[in-house]
C-alpha positions as YAML, in Angstrom:
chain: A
units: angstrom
residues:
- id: 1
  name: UNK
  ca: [-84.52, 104.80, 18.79]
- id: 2
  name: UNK
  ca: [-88.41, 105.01, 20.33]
- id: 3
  name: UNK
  ca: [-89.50, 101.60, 21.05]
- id: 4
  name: UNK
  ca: [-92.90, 100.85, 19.46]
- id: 5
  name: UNK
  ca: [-94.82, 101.69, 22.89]
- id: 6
  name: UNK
  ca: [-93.31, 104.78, 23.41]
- id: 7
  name: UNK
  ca: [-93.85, 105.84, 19.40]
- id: 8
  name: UNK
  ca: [-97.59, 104.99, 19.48]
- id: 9
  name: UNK
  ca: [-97.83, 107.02, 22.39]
- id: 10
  name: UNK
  ca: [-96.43, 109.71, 21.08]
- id: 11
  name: UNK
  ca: [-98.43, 109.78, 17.88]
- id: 12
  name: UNK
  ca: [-101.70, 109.82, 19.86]
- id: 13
  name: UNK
  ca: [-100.67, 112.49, 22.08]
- id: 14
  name: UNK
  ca: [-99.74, 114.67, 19.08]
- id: 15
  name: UNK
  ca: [-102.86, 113.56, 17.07]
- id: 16
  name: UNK
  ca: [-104.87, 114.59, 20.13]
- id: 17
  name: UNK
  ca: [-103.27, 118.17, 20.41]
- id: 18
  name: UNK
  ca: [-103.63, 118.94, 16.87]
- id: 19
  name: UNK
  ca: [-106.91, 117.87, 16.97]
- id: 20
  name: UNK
  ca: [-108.01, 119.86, 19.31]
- id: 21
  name: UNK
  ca: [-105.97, 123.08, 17.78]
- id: 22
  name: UNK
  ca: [-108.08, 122.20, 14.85]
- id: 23
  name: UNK
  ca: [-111.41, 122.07, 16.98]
- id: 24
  name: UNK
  ca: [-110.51, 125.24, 18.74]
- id: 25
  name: UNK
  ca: [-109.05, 127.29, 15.04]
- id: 26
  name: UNK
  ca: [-112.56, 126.50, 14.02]
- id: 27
  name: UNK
  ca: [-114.32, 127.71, 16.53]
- id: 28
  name: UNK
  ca: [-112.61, 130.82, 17.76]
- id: 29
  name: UNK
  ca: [-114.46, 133.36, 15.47]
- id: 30
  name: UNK
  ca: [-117.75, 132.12, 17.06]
- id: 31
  name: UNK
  ca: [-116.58, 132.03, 20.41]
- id: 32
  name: UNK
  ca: [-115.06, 135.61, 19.66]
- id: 33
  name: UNK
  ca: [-118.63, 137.06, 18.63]
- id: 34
  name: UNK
  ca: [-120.21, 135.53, 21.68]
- id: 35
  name: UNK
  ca: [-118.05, 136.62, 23.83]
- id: 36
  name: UNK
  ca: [-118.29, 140.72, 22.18]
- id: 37
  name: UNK
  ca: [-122.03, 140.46, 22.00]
- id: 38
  name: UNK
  ca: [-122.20, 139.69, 25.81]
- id: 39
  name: UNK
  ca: [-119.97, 142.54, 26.22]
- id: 40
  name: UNK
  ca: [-121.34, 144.71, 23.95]
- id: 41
  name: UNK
  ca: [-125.48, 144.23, 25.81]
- id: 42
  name: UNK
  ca: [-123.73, 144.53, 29.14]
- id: 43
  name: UNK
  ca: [-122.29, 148.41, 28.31]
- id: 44
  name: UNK
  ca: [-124.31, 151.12, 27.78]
- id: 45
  name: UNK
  ca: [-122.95, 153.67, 25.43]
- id: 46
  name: UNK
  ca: [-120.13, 156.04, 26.56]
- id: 47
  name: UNK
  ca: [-122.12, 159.09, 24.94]
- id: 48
  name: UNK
  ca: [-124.82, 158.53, 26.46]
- id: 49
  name: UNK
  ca: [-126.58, 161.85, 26.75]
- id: 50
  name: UNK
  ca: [-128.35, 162.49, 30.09]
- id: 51
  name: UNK
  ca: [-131.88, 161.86, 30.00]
- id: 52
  name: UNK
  ca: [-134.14, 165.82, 30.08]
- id: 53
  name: UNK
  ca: [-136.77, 166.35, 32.74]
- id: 54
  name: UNK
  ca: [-139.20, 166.01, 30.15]
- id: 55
  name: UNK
  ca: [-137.99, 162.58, 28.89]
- id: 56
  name: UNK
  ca: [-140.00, 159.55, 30.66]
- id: 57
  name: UNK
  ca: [-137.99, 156.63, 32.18]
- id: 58
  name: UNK
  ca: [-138.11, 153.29, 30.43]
- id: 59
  name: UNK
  ca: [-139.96, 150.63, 33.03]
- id: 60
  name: UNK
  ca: [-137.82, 147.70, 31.14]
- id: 61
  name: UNK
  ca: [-134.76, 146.20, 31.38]
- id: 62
  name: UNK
  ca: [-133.02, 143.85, 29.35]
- id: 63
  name: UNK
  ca: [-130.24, 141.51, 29.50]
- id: 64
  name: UNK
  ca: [-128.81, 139.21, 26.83]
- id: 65
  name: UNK
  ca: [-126.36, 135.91, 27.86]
- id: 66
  name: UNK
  ca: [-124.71, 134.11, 25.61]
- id: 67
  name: UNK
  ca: [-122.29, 130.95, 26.66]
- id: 68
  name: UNK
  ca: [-120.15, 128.91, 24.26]
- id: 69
  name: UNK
  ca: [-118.89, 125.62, 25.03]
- id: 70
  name: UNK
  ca: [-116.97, 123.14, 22.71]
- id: 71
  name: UNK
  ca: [-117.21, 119.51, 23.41]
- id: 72
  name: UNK
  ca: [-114.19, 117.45, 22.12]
- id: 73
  name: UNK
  ca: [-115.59, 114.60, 20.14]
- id: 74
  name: UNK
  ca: [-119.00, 115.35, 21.04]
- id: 75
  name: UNK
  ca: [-121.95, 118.39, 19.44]
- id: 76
  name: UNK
  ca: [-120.21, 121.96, 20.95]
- id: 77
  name: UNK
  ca: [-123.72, 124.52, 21.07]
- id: 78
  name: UNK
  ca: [-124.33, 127.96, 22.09]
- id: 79
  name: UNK
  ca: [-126.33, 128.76, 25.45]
- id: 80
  name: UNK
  ca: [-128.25, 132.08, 25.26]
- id: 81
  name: UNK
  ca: [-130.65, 133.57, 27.44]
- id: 82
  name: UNK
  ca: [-132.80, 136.88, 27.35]
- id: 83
  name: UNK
  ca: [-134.22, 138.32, 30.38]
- id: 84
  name: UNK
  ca: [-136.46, 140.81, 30.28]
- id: 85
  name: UNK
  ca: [-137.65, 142.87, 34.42]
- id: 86
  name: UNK
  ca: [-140.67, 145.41, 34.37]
- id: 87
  name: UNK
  ca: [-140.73, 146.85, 38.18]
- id: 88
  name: UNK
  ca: [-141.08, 143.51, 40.04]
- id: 89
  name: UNK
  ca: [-141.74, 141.01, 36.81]
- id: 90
  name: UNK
  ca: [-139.00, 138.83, 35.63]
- id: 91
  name: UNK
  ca: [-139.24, 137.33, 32.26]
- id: 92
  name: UNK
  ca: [-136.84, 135.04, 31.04]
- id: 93
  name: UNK
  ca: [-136.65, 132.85, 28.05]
- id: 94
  name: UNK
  ca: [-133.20, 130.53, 27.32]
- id: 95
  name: UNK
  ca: [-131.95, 128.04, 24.90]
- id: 96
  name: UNK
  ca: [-130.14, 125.21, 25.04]
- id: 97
  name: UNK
  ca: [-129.80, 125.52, 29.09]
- id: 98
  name: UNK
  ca: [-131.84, 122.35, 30.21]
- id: 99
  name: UNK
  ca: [-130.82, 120.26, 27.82]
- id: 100
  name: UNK
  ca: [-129.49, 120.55, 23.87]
- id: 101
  name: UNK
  ca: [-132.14, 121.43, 21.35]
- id: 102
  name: UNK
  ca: [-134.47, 122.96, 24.25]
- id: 103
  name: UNK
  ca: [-136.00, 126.00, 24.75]
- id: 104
  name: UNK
  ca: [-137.54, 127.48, 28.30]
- id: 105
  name: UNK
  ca: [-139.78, 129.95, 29.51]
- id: 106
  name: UNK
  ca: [-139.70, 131.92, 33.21]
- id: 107
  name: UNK
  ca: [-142.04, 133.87, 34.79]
- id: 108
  name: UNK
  ca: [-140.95, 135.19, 38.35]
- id: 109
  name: UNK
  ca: [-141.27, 137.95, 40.94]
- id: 110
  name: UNK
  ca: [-138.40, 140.00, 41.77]
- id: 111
  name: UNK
  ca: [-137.88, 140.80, 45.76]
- id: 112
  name: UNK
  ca: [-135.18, 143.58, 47.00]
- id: 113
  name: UNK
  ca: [-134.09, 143.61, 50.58]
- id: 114
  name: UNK
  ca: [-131.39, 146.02, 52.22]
- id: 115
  name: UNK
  ca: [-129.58, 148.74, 51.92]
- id: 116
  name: UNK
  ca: [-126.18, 147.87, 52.77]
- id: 117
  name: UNK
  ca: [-126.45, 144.25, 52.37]
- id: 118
  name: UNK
  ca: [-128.81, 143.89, 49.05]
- id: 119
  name: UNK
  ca: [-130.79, 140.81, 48.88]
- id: 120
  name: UNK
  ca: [-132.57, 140.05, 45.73]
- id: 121
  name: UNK
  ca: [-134.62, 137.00, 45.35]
- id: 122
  name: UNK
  ca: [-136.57, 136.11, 42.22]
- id: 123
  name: UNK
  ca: [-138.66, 132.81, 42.67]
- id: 124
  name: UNK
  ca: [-139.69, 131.74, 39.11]
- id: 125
  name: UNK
  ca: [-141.89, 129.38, 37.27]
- id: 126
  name: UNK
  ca: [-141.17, 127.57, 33.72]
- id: 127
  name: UNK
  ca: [-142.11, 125.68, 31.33]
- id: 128
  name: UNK
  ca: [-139.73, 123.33, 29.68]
- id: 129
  name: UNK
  ca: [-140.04, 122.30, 25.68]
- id: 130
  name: UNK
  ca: [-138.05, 120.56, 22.82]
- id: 131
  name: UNK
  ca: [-135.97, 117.23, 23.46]
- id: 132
  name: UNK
  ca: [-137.13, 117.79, 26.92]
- id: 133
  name: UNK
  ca: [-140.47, 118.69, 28.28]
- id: 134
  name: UNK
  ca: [-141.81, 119.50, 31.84]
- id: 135
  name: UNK
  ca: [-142.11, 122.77, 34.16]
- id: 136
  name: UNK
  ca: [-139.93, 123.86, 36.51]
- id: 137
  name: UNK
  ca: [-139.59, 125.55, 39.69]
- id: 138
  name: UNK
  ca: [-136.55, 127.75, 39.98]
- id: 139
  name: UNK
  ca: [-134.63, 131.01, 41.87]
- id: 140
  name: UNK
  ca: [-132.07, 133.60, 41.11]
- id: 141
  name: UNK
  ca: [-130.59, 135.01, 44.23]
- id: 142
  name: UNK
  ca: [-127.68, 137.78, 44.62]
- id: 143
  name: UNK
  ca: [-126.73, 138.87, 47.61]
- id: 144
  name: UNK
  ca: [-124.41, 142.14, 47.86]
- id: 145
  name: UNK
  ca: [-122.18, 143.91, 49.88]
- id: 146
  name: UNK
  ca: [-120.43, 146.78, 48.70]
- id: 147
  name: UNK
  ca: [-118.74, 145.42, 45.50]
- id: 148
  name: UNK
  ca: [-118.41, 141.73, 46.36]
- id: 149
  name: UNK
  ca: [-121.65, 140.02, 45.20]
- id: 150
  name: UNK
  ca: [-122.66, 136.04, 45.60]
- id: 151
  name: UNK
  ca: [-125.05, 134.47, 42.82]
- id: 152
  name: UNK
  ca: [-126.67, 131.76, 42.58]
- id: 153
  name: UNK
  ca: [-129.61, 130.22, 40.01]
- id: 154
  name: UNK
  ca: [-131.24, 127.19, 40.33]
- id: 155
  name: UNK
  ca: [-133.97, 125.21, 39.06]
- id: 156
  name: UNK
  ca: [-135.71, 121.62, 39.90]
- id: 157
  name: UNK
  ca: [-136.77, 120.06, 36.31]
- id: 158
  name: UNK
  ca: [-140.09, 117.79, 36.17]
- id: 159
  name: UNK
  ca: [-139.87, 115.75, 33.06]
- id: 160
  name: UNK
  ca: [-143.04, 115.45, 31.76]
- id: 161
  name: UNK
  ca: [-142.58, 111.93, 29.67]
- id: 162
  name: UNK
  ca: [-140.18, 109.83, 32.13]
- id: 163
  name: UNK
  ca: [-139.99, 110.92, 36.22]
- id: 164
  name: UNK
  ca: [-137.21, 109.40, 36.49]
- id: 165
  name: UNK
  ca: [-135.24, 111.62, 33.94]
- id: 166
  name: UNK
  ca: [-135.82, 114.59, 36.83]
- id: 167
  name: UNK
  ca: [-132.95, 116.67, 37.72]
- id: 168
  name: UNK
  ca: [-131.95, 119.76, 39.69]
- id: 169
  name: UNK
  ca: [-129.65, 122.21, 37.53]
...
């Protein structure tokens, strides 16, 4: 027989797990169709016929970012972020990234150095609005050698209504 330490322990370790089955049941099929439509804007179509002499190049490119992440006993939220490049602009816009229920937009200026060892180094400016509100300086740098790459972002938030509330992300 469990003494009644041992028993209550027990019970809350077991109310814990199935709680956070039950978190994790109920949030798979999102998590699933996050995780296909990154997959799915990161592919390009197997059939993909070649492109004719007479056919022109398209200047833009697009990428699409979603992140999922579930917060036991707290608000779990979705993370995306579209970024657009045309030649050496980077436009970026993202949700949810700064802080929850806030939106930013990027302008920056994309720099390619190298041929063996590719640096690429995009300084960028934004502008931060929603719960939180402020611009901020930031980079995205990727530096690569063959097939091993290193990335890094970054960005230095200025909150507009309290200075002490700024942050580096």
């Amino acid at each position: 027989m469990l003494d009644r330490t041992k028993r209550r322990t027990l019970i809350a370790d077991h109310n814990f797990i199935v709680g956070r089955r039950a978190i994790l049941r109920r949030c798979w099929p999102l998590l699933g169709a996050l995780m296909l439509a990154t997959f799915a804007c990161a592919q390009s179509p197997p059939n993909t016929p070649a492109l004719s002499s007479d056919a022109t190049a398209n200047p833009w490119a697009f990428s699409l970012t979603t992140s999922g992440y579930i917060v036991p006993g707290g608000q779990s939220y979705v993370s995306p972020d579209l970024s657009a490049d045309h030649s050496t602009l980077h436009f970026e816009g993202r949700y949810n990234n700064e802080a929850l229920k806030t939106g930013s937009f990027w302008i920056g200026y994309n720099f390619t150095v190298g041929k063996k060892l590719v640096l690429n180094l995009t300084p960028m400016a934004g502008a931060v609005f929603g719960s939180l509100n402020g611009v901020a300086p930031g980079y995205l740098f990727t530096l690569t050698y063959k097939r091993v790459q290193l990335y890094s972002n970054g960005e230095f938030v200025f909150d507009a209504q309290n200075r002490g509330r700024d942050f580096f992300l």
